[in-house]
MARMAR-787528 format. One line per 3 residues: their letters; for each residue z, x, y of N, C-alpha, C. Coordinates in Angstrom, 2 decimals, always signed. Example, Ala and Ser with C-alpha at 12.3 -4.5 7.8 and 13.67 -1.06 7.14 Angstrom:
<sites>
as = +7.80 +13.19 -5.69 +7.80 +12.30 -4.50 +7.80 +13.20 -3.30 | +7.08 +12.85 -2.25 +7.14 +13.67 -1.06 +7.87 +12.90 +0.03;
</sites>
This chain:
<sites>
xxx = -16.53 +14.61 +12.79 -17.17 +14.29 +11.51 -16.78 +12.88 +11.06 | -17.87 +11.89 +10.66 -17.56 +10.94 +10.31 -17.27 +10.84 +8.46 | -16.18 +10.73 +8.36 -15.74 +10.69 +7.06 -15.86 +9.01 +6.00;
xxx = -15.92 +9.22 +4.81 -16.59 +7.98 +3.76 -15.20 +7.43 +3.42 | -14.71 +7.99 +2.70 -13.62 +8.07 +2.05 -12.08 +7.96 +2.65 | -10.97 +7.34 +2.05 -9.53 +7.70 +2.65 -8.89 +7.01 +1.57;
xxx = -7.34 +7.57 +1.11 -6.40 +7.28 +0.47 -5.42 +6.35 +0.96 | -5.20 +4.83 +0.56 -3.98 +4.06 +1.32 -2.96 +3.85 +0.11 | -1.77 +4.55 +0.92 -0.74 +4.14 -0.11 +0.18 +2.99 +0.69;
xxx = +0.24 +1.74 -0.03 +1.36 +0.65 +0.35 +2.59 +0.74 -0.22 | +3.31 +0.76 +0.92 +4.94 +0.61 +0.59 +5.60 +0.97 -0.29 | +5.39 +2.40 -0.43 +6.30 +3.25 -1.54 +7.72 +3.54 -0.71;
xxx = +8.20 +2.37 -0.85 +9.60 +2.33 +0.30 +11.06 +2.71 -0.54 | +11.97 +2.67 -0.07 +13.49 +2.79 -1.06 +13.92 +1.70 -1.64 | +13.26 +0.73 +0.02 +13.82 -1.00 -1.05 +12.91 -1.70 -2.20;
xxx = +11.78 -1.11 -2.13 +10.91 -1.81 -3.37 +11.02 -0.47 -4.89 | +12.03 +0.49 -4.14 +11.95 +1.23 -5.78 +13.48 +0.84 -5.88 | +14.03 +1.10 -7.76 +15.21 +1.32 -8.31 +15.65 +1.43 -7.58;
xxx = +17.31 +0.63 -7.09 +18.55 +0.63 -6.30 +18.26 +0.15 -4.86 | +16.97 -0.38 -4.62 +16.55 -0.89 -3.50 +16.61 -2.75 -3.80 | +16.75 -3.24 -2.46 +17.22 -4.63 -2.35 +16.21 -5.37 -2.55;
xxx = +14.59 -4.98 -3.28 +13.92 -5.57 -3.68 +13.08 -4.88 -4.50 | +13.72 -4.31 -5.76 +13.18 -2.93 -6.63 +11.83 -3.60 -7.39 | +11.20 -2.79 -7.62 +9.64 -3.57 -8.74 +10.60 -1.97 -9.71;
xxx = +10.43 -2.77 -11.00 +10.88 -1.95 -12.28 +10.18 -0.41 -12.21 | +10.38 +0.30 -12.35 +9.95 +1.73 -12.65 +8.93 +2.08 -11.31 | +9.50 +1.22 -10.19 +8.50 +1.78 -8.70 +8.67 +2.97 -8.65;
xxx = +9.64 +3.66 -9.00 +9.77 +5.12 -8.49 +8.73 +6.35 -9.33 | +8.00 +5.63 -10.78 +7.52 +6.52 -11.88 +6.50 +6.55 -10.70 | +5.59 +6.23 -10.35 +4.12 +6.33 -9.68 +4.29 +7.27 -8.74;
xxx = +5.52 +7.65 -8.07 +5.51 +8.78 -7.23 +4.61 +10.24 -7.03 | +5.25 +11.05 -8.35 +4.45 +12.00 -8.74 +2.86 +11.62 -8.82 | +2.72 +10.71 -9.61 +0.93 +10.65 -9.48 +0.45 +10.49 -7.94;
xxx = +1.24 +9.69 -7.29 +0.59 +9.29 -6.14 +0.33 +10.75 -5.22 | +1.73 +11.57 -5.55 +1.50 +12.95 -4.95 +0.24 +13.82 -5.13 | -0.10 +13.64 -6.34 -1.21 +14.39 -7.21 -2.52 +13.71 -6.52;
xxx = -1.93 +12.67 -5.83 -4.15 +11.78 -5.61 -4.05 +12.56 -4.09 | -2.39 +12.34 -3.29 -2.56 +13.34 -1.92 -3.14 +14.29 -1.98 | -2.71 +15.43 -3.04 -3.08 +16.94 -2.75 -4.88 +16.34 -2.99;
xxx = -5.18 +15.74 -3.49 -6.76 +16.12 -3.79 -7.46 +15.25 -2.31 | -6.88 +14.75 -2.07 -7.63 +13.97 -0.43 -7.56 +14.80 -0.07 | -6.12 +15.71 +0.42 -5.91 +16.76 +1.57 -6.61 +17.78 +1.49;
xxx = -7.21 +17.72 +0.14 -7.84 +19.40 +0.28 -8.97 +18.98 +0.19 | -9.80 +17.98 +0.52 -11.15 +17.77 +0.52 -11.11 +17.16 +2.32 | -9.77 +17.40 +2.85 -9.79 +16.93 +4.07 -9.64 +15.27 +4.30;
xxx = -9.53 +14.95 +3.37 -9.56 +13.25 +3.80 -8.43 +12.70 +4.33 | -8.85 +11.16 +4.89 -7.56 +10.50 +5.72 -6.51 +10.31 +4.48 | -5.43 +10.06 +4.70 -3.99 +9.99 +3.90 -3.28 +8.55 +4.96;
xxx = -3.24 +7.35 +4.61 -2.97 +5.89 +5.30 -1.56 +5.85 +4.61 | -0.70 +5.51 +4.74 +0.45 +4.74 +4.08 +0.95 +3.77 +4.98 | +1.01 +2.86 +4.13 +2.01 +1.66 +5.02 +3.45 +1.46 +4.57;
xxx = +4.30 +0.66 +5.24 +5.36 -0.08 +5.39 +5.64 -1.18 +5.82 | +6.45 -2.06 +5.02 +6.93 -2.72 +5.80 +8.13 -2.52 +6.47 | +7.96 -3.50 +7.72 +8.57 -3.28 +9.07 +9.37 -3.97 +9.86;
xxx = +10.47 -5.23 +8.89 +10.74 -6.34 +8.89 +11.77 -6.08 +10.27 | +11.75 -7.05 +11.21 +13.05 -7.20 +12.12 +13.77 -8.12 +11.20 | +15.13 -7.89 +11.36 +16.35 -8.69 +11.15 +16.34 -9.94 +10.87;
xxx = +15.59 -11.19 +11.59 +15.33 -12.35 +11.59 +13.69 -12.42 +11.10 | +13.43 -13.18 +10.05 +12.09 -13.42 +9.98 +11.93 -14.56 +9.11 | +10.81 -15.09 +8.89 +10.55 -16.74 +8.04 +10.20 -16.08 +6.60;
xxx = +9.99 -14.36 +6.67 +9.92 -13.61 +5.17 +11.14 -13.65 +4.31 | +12.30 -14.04 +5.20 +13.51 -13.67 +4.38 +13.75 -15.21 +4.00 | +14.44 -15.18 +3.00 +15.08 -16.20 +1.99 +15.94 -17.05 +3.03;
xxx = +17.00 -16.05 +3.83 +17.89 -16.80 +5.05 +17.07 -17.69 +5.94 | +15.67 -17.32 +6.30 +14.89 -18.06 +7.25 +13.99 -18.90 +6.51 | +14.07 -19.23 +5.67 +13.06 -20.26 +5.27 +11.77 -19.27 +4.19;
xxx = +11.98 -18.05 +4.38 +11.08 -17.57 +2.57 +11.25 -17.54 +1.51 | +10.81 -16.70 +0.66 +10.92 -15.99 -0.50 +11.73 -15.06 -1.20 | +11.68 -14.33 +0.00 +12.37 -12.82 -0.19 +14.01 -12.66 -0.10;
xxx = +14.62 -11.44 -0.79 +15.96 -11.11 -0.04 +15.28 -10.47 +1.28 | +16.75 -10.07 +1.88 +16.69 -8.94 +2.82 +15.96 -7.96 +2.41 | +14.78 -7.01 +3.30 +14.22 -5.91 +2.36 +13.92 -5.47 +3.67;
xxx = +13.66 -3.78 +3.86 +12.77 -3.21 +4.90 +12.97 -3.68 +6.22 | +14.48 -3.69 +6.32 +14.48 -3.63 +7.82 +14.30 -2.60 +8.85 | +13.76 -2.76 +9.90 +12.96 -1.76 +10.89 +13.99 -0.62 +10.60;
xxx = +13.84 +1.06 +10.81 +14.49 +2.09 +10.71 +15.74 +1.86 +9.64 | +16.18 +1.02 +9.17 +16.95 +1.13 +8.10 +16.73 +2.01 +6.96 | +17.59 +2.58 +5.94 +17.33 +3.33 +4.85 +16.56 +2.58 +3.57;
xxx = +16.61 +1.29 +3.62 +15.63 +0.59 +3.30 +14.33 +0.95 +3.04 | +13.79 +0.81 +4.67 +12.64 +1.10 +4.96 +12.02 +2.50 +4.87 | +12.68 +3.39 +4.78 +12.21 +4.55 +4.72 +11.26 +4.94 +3.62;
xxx = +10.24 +5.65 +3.38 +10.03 +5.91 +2.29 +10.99 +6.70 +1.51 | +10.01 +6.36 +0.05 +10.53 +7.50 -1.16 +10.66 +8.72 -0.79 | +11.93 +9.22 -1.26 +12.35 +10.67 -0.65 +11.36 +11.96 -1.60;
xxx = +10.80 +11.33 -2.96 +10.03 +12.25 -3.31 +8.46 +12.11 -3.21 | +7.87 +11.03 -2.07 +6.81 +10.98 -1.91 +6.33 +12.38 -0.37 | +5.41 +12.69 -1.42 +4.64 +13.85 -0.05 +4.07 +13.65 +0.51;
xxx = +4.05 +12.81 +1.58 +3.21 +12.40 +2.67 +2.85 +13.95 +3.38 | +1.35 +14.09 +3.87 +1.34 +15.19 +4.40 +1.40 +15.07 +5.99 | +1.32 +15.96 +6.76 +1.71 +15.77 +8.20 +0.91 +14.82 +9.12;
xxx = -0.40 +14.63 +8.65 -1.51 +14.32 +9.41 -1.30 +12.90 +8.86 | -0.71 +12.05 +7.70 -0.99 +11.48 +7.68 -0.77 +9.95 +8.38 | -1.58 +8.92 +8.44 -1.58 +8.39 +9.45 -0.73 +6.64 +8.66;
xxx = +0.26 +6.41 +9.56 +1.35 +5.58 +9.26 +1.51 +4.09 +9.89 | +1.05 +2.98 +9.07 +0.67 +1.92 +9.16 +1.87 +0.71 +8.95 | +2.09 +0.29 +10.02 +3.49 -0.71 +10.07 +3.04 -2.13 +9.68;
xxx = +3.54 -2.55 +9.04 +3.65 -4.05 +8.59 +4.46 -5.31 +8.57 | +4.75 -6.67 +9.21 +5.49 -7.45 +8.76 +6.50 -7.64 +10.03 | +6.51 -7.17 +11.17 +6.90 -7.13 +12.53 +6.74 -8.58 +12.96;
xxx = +5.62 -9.49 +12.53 +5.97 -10.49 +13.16 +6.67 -12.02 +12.65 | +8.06 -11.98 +12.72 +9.02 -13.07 +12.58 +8.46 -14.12 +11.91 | +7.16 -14.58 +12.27 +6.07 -15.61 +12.04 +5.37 -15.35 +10.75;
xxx = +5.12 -14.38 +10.13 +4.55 -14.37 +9.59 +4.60 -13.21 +8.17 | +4.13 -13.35 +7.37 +4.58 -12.70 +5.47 +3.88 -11.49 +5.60 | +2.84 -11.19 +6.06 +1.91 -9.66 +6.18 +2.36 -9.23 +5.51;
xxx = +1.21 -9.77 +3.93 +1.33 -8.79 +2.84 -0.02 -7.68 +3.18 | -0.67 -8.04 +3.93 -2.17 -7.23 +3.83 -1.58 -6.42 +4.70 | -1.99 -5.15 +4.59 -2.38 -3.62 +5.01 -3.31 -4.31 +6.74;
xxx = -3.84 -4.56 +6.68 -4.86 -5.53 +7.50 -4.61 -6.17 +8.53 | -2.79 -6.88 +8.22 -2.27 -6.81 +9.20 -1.15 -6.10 +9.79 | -1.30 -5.29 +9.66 -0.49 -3.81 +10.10 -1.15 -2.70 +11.15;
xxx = -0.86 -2.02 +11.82 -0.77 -1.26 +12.76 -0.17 -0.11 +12.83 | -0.87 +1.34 +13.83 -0.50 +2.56 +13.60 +0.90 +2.57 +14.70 | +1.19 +3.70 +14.98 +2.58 +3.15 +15.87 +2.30 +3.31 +17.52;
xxx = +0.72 +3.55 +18.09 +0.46 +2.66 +19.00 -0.43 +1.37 +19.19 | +0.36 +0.77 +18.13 -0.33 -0.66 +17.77 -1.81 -1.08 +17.89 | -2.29 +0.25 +17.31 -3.92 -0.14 +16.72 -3.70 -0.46 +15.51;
xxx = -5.10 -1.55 +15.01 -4.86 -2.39 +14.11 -5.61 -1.37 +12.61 | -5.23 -1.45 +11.53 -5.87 -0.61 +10.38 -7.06 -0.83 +10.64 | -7.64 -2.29 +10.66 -9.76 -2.15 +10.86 -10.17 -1.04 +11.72;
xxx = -9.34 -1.26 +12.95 -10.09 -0.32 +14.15 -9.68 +1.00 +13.57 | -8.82 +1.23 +13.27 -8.35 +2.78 +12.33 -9.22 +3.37 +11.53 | -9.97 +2.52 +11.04 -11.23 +2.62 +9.79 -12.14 +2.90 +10.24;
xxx = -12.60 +2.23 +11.77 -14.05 +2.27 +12.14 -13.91 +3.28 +12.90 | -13.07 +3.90 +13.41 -12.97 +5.11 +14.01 -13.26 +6.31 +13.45 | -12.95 +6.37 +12.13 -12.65 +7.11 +11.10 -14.22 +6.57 +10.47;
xxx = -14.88 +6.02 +10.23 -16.02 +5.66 +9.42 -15.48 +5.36 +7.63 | -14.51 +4.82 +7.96 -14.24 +4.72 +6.12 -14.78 +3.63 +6.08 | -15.40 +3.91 +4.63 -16.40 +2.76 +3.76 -15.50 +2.44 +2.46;
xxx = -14.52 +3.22 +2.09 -14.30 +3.36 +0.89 -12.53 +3.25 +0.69 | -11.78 +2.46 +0.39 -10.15 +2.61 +0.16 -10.51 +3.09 -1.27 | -8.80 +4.27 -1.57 -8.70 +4.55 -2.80 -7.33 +3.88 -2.91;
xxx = -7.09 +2.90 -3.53 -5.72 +2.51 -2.82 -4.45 +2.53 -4.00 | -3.27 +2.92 -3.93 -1.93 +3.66 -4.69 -1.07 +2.18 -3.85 | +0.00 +2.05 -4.95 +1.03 +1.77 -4.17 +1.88 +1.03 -5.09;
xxx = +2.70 +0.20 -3.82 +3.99 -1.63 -4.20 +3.71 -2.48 -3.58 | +3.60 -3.45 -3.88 +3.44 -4.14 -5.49 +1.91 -4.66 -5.83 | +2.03 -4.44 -7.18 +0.41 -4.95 -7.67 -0.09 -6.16 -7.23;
xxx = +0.64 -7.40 -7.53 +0.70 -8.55 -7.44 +1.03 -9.36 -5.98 | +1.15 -8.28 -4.61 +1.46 -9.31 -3.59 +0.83 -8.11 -2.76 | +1.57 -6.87 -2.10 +0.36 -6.33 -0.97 -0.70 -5.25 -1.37;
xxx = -0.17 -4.86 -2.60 -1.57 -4.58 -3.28 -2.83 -5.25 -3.20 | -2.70 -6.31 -3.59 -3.84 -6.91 -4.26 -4.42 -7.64 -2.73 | -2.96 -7.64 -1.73 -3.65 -8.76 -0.73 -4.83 -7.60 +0.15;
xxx = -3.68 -6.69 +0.02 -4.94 -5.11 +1.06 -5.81 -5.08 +0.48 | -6.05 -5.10 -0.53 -7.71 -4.41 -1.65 -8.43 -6.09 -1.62 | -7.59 -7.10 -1.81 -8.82 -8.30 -1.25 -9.42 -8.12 +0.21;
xxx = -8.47 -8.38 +1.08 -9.14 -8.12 +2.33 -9.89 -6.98 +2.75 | -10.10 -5.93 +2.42 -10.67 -4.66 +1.88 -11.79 -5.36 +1.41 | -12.35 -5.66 +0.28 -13.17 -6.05 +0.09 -13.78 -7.31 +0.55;
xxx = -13.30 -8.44 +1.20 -14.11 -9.17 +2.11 -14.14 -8.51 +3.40 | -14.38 -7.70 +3.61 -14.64 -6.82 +5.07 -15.88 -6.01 +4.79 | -16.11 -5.86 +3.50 -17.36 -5.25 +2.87 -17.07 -3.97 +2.80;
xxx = -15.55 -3.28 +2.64 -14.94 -2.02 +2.24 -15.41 -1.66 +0.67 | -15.55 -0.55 -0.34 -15.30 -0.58 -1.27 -14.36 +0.19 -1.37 | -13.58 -0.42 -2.87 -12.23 -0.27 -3.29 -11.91 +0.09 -4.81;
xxx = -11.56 +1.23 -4.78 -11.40 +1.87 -5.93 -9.58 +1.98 -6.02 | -9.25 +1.24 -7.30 -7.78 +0.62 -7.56 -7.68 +1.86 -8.35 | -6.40 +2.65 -8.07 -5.71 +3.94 -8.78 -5.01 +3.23 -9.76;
xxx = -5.35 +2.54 -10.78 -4.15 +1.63 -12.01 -3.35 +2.61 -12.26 | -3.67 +3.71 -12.48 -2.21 +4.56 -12.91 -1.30 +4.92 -11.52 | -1.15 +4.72 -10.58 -0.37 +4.68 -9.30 -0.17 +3.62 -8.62;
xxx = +0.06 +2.23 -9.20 +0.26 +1.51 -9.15 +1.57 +0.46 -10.00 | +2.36 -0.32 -9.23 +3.26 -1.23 -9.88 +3.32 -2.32 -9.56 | +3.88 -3.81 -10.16 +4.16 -4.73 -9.82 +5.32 -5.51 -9.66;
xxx = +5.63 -6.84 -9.11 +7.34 -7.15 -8.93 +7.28 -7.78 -10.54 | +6.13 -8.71 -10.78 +5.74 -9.58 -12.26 +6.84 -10.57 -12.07 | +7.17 -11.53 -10.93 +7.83 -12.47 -10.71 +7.99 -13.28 -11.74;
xxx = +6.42 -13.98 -12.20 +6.32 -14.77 -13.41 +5.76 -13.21 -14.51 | +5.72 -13.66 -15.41 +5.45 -12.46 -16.84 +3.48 -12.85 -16.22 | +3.55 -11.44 -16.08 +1.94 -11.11 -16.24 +0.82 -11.48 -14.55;
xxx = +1.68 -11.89 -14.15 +1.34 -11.49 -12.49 +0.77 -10.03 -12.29 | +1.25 -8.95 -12.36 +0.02 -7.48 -12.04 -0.99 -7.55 -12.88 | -0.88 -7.99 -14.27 -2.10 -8.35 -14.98 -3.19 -9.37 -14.33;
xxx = -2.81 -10.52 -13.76 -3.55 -11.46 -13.33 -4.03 -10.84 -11.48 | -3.07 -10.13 -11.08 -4.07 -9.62 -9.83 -4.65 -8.73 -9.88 | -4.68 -7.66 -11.06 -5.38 -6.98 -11.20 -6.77 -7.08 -12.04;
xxx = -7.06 -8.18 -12.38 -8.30 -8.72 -13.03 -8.34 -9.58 -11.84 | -8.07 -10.17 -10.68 -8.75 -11.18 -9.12 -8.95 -9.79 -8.52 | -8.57 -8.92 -8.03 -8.88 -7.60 -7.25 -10.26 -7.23 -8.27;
xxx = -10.32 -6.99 -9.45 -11.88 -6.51 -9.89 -12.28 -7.34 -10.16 | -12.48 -8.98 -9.94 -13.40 -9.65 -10.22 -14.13 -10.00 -8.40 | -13.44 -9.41 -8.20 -13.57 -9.76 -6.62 -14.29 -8.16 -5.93;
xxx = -14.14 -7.10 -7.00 -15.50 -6.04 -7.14 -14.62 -4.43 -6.49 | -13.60 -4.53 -7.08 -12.73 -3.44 -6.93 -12.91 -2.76 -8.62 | -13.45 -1.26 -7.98 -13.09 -0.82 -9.60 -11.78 +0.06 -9.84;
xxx = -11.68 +0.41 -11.00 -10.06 +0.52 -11.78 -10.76 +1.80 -12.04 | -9.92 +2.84 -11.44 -9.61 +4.31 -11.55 -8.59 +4.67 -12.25 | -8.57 +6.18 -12.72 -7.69 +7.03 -13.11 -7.89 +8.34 -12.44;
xxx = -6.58 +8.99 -11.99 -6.57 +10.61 -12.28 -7.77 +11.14 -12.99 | -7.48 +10.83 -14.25 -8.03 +11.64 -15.51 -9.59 +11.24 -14.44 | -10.18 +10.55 -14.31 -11.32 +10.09 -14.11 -11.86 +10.64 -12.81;
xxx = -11.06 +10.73 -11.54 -11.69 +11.43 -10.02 -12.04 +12.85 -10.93 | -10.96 +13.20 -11.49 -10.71 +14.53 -12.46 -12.18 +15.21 -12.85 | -12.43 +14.42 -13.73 -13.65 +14.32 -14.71 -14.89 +14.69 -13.70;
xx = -14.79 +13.93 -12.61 -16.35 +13.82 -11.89 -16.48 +15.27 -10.98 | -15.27 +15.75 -10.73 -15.40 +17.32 -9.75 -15.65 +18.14 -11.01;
</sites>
């Protein structure tokens, strides 16, 4: 069956929530909701995507090599693991990110399942037309997955209530979240998939 629809959650990791080496403020509140958008994919059968990042030890992402960042999400580290209260369900399908030394891979886009097929080909296999997309952070692989998402001619429906940002400067998730819908992503709620069943 060729399916429309699929749920991507980005990097609901340990290091981008509270007590993690690169926390976004209250990353851990979106959990529960994000659980609540699973059960309703899973029981309508839909794909369930989550990514990670997937940093090796040495990279031009880290602050030591010439980036931005601290240390964050190193490969199998406790870092990297996800949130211990996120319910990923069994089937769902697990998208690596940020593997290459060279390069920042904030997009979902450039990430891979763990026999290094790429998310597009993951999609077209699957026939998804449609991301519902949850996650960390609003302002950097949020917004970069749901752009590239939408220049691929995906549509993209932004879960705002399962969503957070780092807000580096004051008002950064505000400002990518008005470039993600001006760029033709619409802004969902719970309350709202809710409403339409």
């Amino acid at each position: 069956m060729r399916l429309k629809k699929a749920l991507l959650i980005i990097d609901v990791q340990n290091d981008f929530c509270p007590g993690g080496a690169l926390a976004v403020s209250e990353g851990d509140k979106i959990v529960p909701r994000i659980n609540k958008y699973i059960k309703l994919f899973s029981k309508s059968k839909l794909p369930v995507f989550a990514s990670r990042d997937w940093h090796p030890v040495r990279t031009k992402h880290f602050k030591d090599f010439g980036g931005v960042w601290p240390v964050h999400c190193i490969q199998s580290a406790k870092g990297a693991m996800f949130h211990q209260d996120l319910k990923l369900p069994r089937d769902a399908i697990l998208l690596y990110k940020g593997m290459d030394p060279d390069k920042d891979s904030y997009s979902v886009f450039q990430a891979e399942d763990s026999r290094g097929m790429k998310f597009e080909q993951l999609l077209n296999i699957f026939g998804i037309k449609e991301l519902y997309v949850a996650g960390l952070a609003t302002d950097y692989c949020v917004k970069s997955s749901a752009v590239d998402a939408l220049e691929k001619g995906l549509k993209v429906k932004l879960l705002i209530d399962a969503i957070k940002g780092v807000n580096l400067k004051a008002g950064d998730s505000e400002k990518a979240i008005q470039e993600m819908s001006k760029n033709g992503a619409k802004k969902l709620t719970l309350k709202d998939i809710q409403a339409k069943k």
